[in-house]
Steps between C-alpha positions, in 0.01 A plus 500: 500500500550861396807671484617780721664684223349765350455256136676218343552599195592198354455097585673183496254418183573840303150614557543905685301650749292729252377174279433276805314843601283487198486145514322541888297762376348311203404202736346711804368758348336251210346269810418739817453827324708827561328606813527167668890471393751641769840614452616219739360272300633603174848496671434195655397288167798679301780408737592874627495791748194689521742819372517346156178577397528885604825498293426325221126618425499824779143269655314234463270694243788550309554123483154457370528764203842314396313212477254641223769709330825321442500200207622222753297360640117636461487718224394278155668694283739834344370743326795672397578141342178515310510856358890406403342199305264708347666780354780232379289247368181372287157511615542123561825463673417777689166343669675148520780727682177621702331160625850345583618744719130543664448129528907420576382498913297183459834320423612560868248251638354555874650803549207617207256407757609770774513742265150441376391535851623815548410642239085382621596623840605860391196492333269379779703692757612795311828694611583730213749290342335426153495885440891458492473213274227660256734811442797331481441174374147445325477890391822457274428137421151629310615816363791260321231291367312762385784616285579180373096469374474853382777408224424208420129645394649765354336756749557841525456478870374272751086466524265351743474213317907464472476536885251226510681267303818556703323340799312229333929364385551605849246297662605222309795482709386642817179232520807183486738684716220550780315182438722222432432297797134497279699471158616147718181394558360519211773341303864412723694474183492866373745671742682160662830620355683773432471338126123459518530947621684524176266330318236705650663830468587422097061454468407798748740693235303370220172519608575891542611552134192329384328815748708759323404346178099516605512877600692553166213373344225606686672864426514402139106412510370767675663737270353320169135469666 
């Protein structure tokens, strides 16, 4: 049963109003779509008044943006984190730093799955969020990584081809974040554990040196032809 106060800001089981908010949110929104998800229902599924979501997120669109723009619990990854890692680090540490933190989600289990279908339902049924999330999340992410690749080829200045290898190591990541119910399939053993993500996350790191290394040479090559 709802609650007649305005919000409960905090449970019996520590978890406040805002998260079990968010938590709502994920699961609606993720299985009925935004325009088929009331604010009744959100209030109903988290536990609270209807006024909590006008005063924690102003509406339910608000709600839905949080949901692509804070790090808990859709968003896969930081990229302040990553551009930290990368002006403090190695061209290695710094891309291990990147696939952990991108690939860090799949640890959480179930909850991996909602996310995923969000993220296809913004997509199908397009609101405006993932304009949000490309300035603010993917925008930064890829200018980081361009940085990181322009030193380590000794650049002057990020070219087309820079840009193109920044989303090939990107896509690395992206194509086992987004398909690892297919990763499953095809073997069960690569991501069963958060030791088996590790394990996966140390290779993903390597593969992309061994990238870096290939345009280094191809560069080399085409300026010796």
């Amino acid at each position: 049963m709802v609650s007649s106060l305005p919000h409960q800001p905090v449970r019996s089981d520590g978890i406040d109003a805002r998260q079990r908010l968010l938590a709502a949110g994920l699961k609606l929104f993720a299985e009925q779509g935004f325009e088929q998800t009331s604010v009744r229902a959100l209030a109903r599924e988290a536990g609270v008044n209807l006024a909590a979501v006008s005063y924690y997120f102003g509406d339910k669109t608000g709600l839905y943006r949080a949901l692509f723009t804070e790090a808990c619990p859709v968003s896969p990854h930081d990229p302040t984190a990553f551009a930290q890692a990368r002006t403090s680090s190695g061209l290695s540490d710094a891309l291990h730093h990147f696939y952990a933190d991108f690939l860090e989600p799949l640890k959480r289990g179930d909850e991996i799955r909602l996310v995923m279908k969000l993220h296809f339902r913004e997509m199908a049924e397009p609101t405006g969020a993932w304009a949000q999330v490309l300035e603010t999340d993917i925008q930064p992410q890829h200018q980081a990584m361009l940085r990181l690749l322009t030193r380590a080829l000794g650049l002057p200045r990020p070219d087309l081809d820079v840009h193109r290898l920044a989303i090939a190591i990107a896509g690395l990541a992206v194509h086992v974040f987004v398909f690892h119910e297919g990763v499953k399939t095809l073997s069960p053993s690569l991501l069963a554990t958060p030791r088996a993500i590790d394990t996966m996350v140390d290779r993903l790191a390597g593969y992309a040196i061994s990238m870096v290394e290939g345009e280094r040479q191809r560069r080399a090559g085409a300026h010796t032809a």
